[in-house]
N, C-alpha and C positions, 0 to 999 in steps of 0.2 A: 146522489153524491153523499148524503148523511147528512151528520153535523159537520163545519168548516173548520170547525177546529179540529177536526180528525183529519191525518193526511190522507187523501186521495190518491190512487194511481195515475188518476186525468181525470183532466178539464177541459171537458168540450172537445178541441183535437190536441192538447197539450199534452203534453207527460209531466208530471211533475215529479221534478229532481229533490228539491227541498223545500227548507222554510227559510225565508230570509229574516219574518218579522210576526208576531200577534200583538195587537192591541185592544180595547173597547170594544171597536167597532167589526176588526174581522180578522182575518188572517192576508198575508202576501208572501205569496211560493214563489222560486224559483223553479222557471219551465222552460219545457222548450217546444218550439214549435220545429215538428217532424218534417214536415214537407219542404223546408229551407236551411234546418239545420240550426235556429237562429235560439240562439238563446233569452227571455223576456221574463218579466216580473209581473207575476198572476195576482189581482187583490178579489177577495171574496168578502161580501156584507154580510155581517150577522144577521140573525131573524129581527132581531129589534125594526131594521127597515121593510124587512120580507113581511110582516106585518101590516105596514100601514102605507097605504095605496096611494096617498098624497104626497109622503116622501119621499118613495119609489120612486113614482112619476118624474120629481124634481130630480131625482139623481140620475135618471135617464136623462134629462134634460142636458144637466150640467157634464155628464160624461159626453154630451156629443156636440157641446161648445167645446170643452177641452179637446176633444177628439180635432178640430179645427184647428189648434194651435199649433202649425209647424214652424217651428224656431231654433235656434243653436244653442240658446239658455233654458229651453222648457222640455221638460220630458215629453218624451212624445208616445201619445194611444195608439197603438195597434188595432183592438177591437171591444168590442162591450156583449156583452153576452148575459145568460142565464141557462143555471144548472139546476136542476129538484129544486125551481123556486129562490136559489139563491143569485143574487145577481153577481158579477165578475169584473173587471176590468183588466185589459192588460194593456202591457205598457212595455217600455226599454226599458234594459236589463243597464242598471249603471253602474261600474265597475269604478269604485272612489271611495269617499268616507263625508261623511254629513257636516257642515261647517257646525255644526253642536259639540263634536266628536273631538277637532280641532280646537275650537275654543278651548274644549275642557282640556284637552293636552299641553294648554297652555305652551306650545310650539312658538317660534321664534319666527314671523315669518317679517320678509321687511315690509313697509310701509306702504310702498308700490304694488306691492301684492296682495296686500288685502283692500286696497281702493281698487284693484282693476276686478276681484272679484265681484265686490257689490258694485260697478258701475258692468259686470254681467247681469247682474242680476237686477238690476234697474230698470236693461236695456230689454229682461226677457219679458219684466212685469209693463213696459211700456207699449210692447207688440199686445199680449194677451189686453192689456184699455183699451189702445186702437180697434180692438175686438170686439169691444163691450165688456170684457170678462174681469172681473176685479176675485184676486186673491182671494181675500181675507181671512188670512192664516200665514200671512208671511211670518217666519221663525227660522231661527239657523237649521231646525231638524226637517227643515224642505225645504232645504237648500242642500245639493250632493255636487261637491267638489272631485272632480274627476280624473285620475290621474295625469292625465296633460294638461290641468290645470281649471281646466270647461267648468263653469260652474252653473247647473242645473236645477232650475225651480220643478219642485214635482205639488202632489196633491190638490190640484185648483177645484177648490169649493170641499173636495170631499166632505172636510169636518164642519161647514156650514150647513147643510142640507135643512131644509123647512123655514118655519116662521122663528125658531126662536135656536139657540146655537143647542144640537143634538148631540151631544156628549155624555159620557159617560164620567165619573168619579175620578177627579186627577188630568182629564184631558184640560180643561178648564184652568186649572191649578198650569199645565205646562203651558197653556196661551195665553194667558191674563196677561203676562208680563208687556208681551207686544200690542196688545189690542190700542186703539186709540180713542182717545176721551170722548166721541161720534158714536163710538161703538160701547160705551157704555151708556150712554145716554139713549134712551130709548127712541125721544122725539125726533130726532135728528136720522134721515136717510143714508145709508154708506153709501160714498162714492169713491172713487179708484183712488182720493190722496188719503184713506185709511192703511192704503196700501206704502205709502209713500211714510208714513207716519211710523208703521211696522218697520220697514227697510231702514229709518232711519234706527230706531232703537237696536235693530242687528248690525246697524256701522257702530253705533257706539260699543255697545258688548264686543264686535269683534277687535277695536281699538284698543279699548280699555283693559275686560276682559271680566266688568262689572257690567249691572244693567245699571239703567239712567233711574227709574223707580220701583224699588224694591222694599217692600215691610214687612214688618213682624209677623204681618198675618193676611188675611184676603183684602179686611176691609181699612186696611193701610192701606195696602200696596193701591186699591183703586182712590181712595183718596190722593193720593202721590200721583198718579196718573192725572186727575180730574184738576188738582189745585196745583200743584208744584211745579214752579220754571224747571224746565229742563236744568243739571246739571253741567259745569264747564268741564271739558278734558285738562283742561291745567289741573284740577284736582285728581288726575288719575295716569296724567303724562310729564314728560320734561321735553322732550324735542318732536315739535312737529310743527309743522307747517301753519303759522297763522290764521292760513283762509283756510285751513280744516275747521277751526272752531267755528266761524260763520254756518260753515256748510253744516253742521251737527246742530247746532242751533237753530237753525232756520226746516229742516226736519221735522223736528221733534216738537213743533210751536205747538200749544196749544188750539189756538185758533185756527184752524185749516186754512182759510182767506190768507193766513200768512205763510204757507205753507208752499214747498215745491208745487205748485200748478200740477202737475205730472211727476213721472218717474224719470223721463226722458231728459228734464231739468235737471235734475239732480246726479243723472248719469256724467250730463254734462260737465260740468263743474269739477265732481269727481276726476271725470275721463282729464280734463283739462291740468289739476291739480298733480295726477297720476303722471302725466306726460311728462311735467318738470324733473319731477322725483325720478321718474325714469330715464331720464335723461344722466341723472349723478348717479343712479344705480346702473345705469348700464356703461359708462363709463368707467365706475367699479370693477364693474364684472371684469370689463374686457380686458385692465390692467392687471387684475389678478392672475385671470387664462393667458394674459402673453407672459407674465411674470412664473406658470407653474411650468407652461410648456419650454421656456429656457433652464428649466429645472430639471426636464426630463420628467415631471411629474404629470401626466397623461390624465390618470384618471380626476384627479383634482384640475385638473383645465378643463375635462369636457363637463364637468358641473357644473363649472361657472357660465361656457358658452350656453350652456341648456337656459338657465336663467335668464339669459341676454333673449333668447330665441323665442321663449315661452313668454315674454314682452313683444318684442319686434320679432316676428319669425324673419321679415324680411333686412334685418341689420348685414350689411354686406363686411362692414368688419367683423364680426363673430361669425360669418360665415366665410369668409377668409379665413380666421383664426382656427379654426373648424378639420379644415381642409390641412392647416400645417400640422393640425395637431393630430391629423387622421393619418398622416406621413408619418410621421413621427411616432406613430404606434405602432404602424408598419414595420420600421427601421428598429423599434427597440423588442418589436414580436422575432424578428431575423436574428437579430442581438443572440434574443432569449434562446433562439433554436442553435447559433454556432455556438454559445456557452455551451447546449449542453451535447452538442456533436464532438467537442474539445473535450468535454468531461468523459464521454464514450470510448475516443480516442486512447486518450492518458491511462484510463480502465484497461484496454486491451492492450496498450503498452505494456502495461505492469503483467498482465500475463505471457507476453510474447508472443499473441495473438496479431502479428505484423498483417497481415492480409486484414482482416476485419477493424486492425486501426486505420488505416488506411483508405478504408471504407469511410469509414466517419470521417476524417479527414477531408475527401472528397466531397462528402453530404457538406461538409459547411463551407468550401471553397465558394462552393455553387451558390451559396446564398451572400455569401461575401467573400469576393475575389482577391479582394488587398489585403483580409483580415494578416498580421502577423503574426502570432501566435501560431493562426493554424499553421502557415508556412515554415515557420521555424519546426513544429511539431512534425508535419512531412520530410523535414530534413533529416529530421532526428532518428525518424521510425524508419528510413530507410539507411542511414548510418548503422543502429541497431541492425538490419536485416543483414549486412554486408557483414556484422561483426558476428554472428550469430551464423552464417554461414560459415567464418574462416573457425570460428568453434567448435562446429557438428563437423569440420574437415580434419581439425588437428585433433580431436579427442578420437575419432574414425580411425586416421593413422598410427594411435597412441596405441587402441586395442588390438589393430592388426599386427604391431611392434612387438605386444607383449604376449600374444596368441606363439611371434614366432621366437621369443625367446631374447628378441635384439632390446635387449634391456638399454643400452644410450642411446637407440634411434628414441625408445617409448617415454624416456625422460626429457628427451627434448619435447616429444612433441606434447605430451600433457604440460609441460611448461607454456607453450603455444596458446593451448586452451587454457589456462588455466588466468593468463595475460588479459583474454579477451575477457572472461568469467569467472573472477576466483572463489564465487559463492556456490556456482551452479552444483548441486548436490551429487550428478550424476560424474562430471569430472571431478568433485574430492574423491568421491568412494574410487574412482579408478586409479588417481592420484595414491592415493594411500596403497592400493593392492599394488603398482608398480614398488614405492618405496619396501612394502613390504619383502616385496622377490628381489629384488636390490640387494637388501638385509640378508636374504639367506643365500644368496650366490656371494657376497660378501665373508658371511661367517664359512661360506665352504671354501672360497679363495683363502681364509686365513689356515682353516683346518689342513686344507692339501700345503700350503706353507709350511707348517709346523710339522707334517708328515715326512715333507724332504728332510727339513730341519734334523731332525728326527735321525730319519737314514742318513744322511750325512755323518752326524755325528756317531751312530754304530758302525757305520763301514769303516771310522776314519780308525774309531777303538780298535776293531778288530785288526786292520793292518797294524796296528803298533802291538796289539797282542800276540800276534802272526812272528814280528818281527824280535820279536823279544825272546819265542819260541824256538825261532830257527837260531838268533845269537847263541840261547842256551842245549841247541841241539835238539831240540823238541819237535821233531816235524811234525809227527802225527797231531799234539796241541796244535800245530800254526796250520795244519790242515783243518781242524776241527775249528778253530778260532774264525777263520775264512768261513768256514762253511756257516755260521751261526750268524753271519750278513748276507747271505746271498741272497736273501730275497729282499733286501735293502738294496744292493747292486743296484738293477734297472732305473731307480728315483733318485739316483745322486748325478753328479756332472760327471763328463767325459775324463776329464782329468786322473779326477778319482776310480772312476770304471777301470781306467788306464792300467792305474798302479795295482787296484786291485788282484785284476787278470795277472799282469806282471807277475804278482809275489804267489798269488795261486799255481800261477807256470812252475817258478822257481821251487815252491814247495815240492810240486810233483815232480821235476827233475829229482831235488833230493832225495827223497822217498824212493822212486827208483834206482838211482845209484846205490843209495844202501840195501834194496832187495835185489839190488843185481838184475833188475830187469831192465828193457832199454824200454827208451818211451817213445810214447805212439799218439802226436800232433798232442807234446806237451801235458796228458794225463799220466797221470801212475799208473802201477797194475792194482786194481782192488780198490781205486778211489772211485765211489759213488758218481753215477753221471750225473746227480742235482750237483755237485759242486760247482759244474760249470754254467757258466751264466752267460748268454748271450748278450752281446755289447754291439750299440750300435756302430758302423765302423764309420769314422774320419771322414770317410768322402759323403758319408751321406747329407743331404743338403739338412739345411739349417730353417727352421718356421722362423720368419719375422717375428707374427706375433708373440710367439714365445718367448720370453726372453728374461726366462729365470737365468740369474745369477750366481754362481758358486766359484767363490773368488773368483780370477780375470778371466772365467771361461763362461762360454754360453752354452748353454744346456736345448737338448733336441725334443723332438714332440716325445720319444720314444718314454722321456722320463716325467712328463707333463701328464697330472691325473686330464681323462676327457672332459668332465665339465668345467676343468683350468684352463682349456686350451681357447685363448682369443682374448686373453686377461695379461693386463703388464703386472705381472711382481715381481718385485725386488725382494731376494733372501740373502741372507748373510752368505760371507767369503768363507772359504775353508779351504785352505792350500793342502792339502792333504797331509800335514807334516805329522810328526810323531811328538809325543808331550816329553817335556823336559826332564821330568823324573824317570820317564823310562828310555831317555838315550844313553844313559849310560850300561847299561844292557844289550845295546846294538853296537856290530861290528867299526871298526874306524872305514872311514871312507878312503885314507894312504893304507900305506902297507904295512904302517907304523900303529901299536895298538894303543890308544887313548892310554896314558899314566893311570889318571882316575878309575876308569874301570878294573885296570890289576889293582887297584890300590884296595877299590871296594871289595871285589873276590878276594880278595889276601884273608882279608879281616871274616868276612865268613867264612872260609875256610878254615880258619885260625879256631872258632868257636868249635869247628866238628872236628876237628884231626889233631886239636890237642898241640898245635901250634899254631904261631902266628907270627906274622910280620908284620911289625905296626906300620902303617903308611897315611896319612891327616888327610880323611876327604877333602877337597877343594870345598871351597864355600861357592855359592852361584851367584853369589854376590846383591842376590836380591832378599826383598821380604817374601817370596815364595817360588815356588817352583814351576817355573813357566818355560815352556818352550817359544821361541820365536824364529819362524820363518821366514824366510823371503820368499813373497808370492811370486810365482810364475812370472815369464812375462805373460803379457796378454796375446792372443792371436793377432797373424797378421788382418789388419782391420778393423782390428776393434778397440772402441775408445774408451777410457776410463771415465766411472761415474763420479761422482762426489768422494773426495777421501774419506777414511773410516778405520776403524777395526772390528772386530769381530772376538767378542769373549766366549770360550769354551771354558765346561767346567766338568772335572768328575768327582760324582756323580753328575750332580750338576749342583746351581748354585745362584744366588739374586745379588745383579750389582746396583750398589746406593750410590753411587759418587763418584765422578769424577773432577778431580783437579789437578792443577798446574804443578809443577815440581816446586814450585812455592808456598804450596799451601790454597793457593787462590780458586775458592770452587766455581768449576764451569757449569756442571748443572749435575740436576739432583734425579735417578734414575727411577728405582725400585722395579727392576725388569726380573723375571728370570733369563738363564742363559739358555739356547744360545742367545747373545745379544747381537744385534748389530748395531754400532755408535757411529755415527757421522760427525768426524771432527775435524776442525783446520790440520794443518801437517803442524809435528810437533810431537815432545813430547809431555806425557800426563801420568797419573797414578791414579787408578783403577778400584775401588774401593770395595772386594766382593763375600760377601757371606753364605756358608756353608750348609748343610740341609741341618746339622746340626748346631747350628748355630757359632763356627767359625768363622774366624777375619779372617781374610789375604788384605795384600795390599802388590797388584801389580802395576810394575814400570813399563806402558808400554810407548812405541814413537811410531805417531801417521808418516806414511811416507807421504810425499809429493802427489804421488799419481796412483791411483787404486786404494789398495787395502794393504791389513796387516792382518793374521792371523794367533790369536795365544789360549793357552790350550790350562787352565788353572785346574792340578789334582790335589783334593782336600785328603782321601783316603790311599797312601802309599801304595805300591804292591808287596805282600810278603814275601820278600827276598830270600827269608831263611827256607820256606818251602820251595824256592826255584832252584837253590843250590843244593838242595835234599835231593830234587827231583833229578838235577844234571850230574 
């Protein structure tokens, strides 16, 4: 094997794992024995003993009394053995800490716990007497307090071996302390109350946390030993039990004769002593443990019961106590598990993970059936499910609305989705792409608005240009004036279509009479076939949806751009009438010719031919020159909308204001024309500015029922060149 203090592979049939410990005299590994698995504490002698054959002998001796010793307080030998001359002992393996180790940690233990210790260890040194076998080396550092509390005497005789004590430098120095005044005196034989004399000085140290004699140097400290009354624990305590002091005194006597008899005395006493105390400490405990466990505080209740149980294992209150509080971990371990089944839940809620909350949901029902929370939480998640279906339904129907162009089915129904979800990322962005096609079917409803608007008011010029043509005898003009709307024709109302055709007819009649050709379904000879313009006729049925307005008539699909068609708009009124400055240009409607009009030809005439007859235009009696009509009636059927009028301007023209004949303003405009105003029946003055920045000021009056028509021209027509021309 070598030297021992070298570690070794094995010992004999051990392995050895480690070192636990070197001292003096040898080493002790940590091993284990192969064939059971068991793990044991190997000690090896230095040569000092392998040396000398009477020592040996004795140590052989005394390992196979110890080997004898089976007890609950004493370590117990395995085997005794020899390797290359060195001998061995092995023993159990004690898994704790040495009451020297304690001590020095100066730990807190109670009172009861350190009397039932030494009345172990009383009870182990009083088996090993019974035996013959006397310690002599009792010390706290052989003594192994074991973690369930077992307090076991190890090393019997080792460090006595021979005639005189076999120590090496310092071992002597760590056992002086204990030895008893027998055992320094040479004449005097040890008998087993040296043992009793030890035990006592380790109750005091472990009370106090001093020794009872202790000096400066060797030959003090055995002087204190040999002369000196024990010390009292009132010098080194405040509360403790009276008859401790008896019992520490009567130990440590001097005199052996006065001394515990035995170990077995002294245990008793102790054991007795211990009982009381255990008594109020275990009554502690248990009021502590019912007091954590109504706390809910688990792990500080089963410390307390442990303490009760590591006194009385068999105390049937702390083994009650025990049991509720074993429940009770149970109940708050389920606790723990639906917290966080609840927590998982709530997690896959917030993703919309409904299936997999739902899951967890169920994982915690099952551990608690009543729990509320979960229950509400299942309510909730399938609420969510039902609303998160009617959302992936109406957003569903929203994009197949907008795929087909049905722009109010697709706004309803992202409103739908939107009710259920108004964050969901996926219904804004569709959200927003409806509003957006909205927006541009909107701007193109107002575009094709403006376009009629538009042709309306060119077809209407051009019939007043027509008519103005033919007064002055101009056909080929009022041919050509017509002709320059015909492709406005088809986008105005029927009405106007009407008149249009009409005075187109009527031109071509004239045009032929004065070529002398007869005419052939109303055209001239040599009038271009674009002139004529296909009109929808009268019978043809009418679109509901349609239902553009041009004053009291309703207009047909024929004049509805296709992407307008299934759109309600409302556009201004336009009677077709002719503007006020250029009726006096047009024929009289009796057979009797307007005064005015000869009045005005006099006077230009008068300018070219070098005479004149004065004759005083009429004044129109307004602040500008406005035509007003009376609108149509309406068809049979059809109802009038809100009253209103309708300002025309030429060229065209922005109205600011309208107010009362009083002065009083109704509201404040800034439109260009054409305008359409909705206004009570009445009448108003018209406030309208020019492209060049001219005022008017017209008088116009709502009728009752429909519309009114006025027709405002800022730029004259040149008369002198019309009467040049005729």
């Amino acid at each position: 094997m070598g030297s021992p203090l070298a570690k070794p592979a094995r010992i004999g049939k051990y392995d050895i794992v480690g070192v636990i410990g070197r001292g003096g005299m040898g080493v002790v590994y940590r091993a284990m024995d192969p064939q059971i698995g068991r793990p044991v504490a190997l000690k090896v002698l230095t040569s000092a003993f392998g040396e000398d054959q009477e020592l040996l002998a004795r140590f052989y001796r005394e390992a196979r009394y110890t080997g004898g010793l089976q007890h609950q307080n004493i370590v117990t030998v395995y085997e005794f053995g020899e390797q290359d001359g060195f001998p061995f002992l092995v023993m159990e393996y004690l898994e704790g800490e040495s009451l020297d180790e304690i001590i020095a940690s100066r730990r807190q233990l109670p009172l009861g716990e350190k009397l039932g210790i030494m009345v172990q260890v009383c009870n182990g040194l009083g088996f090993a007497h019974q035996r013959g076998v006397v310690h002599r080396d009792v010390k706290p550092a052989n003594i192994v307090v074991l973690k369930n509390g077992t307090a076991k005497i190890v090393d019997f005789g080792i460090a006595h071996v021979g005639g005189n004590r076999l120590t090496r430098t310092g071992q002597v120095m760590g056992s002086i302390y204990y030895m008893s005044p027998e055992q320094l005196n040479g004449n005097l034989e040890v008998d087993l109350r040296t043992d009793v004399y030890s035990a006592g000085v380790v109750l005091f140290q472990l009370l106090t946390g001093a020794l009872p004699f202790q000096g400066n140097d060797t030959g003090s400290t055995l002087m204190k030993i040999v002369h000196e009354p024990p010390p009292l624990l009132s010098k080194f305590m405040k509360l403790y039990p009276p008859e401790l002091e008896t019992i520490s005194q009567k130990a440590l006597a001097k005199d052996r004769e006065q001394r515990y008899s035995c170990a077995e005395d002294l245990a008793f006493d102790l054991a007795r002593l211990q009982q009381g105390l255990t008594h109020e400490r275990v009554d502690d405990y248990l009021q502590k443990a019912a007091d954590a466990i109504e706390r809910k505080e688990f792990t500080s209740a089963r410390e307390q019961l442990l303490q009760v149980l590591r006194v009385d294992s068999q105390n049937s209150a702390a083994n009650m106590l025990l049991r509720e509080m074993q429940q009770g971990l149970e109940q708050q371990r389920r606790h723990q598990q639906v917290k966080q089944t609840l927590a998982q839940a709530e997690e896959a809620l917030t993703y919309k993970h409904y299936d997999s909350a739902l899951e967890h949901v169920q994982r915690g029902l099952e551990l608690e059936a009543t729990n509320a929370e979960l229950q509400d939480l299942r309510a909730a998640i399938q609420r969510a499910q039902e609303e998160n279906a009617r959302y992936e339904d109406a957003l569903h129907r929203a994009e197949l609305a907008l795929k087909k162009g049905s722009l109010d089915e697709a706004r309803k129904a992202i409103g739908e989705a939107l009710e259920v979800d108004a964050e969901n990322p996926q219904g804004r962005k569709l959200a927003a792409s409806i509003a957006k096609e909205i927006e541009e079917r909107t701007r193109q409803q107002k575009a094709a608005q403006m376009q009629v608007v538009r042709a309306t008011n060119s077809v209407e010029k051009a019939l007043a240009d027509a008519r103005m043509h033919l007064f002055l005898d101009q056909k080929q003009e009022a041919q050509e004036a017509l002709q320059k709307a015909s492709r406005e024709v088809p986008q105005v109302s029927r009405d106007l279509r009407s008149q249009w055709e009409a005075l187109r007819e009527e031109v071509e009649r004239k045009l032929g009479a004065s070529q002398g050709v007869p005419q052939d379904s109303g055209r001239g000879p040599g009038e271009d076939s674009t002139a004529s313009v296909n009109v929808t006729p009268d019978s043809q049925a009418r679109t509901p949806q349609a239902t553009l307005l041009f004053g009291n008539q309703h207009a047909t699909d024929d004049i509805i751009p296709p992407e307008m068609r299934g759109s309600n708009l409302h556009l201004p009124e336009h009677s077709g009438g002719i503007p006020e400055d250029l009726k006096e240009f047009l024929p009289s409607r009796s057979t009797w010719v307007r005064p005015g009009i000869w009045i005005a030809a006099a006077v230009l005439v008068l300018v070219v031919v070098s005479y004149i007859v004065f004759w005083p235009k009429p004044n129109s009696g307004g602040n500008s020159h406005v035509q007003q009509n009376n609108p149509r009636a309406l068809d049979s059927g059809t109802t009038a909308e809100a009253t209103y009028a309708v300002i025309n301007a030429e060229p065209w023209g922005t109205v600011t204001d309208v107010v009362t004949l009083k002065g009083d303003r109704v509201k404040t405009v800034n439109d260009q024309t054409p305008l359409r105003l909705e206004l009570p029946a009445g009448q108003y003055r018209v406030k309208v500015e020019g492209p060049k920045g001219e005022k008017k000021v017209v008088d116009i009056e709502v009728p009752a029922q429909g519309g009114q028509s006025y027709f405002v021209v800022f730029h004259r027509p040149d008369v002198g060149r019309l009467i040049t021309r005729q």
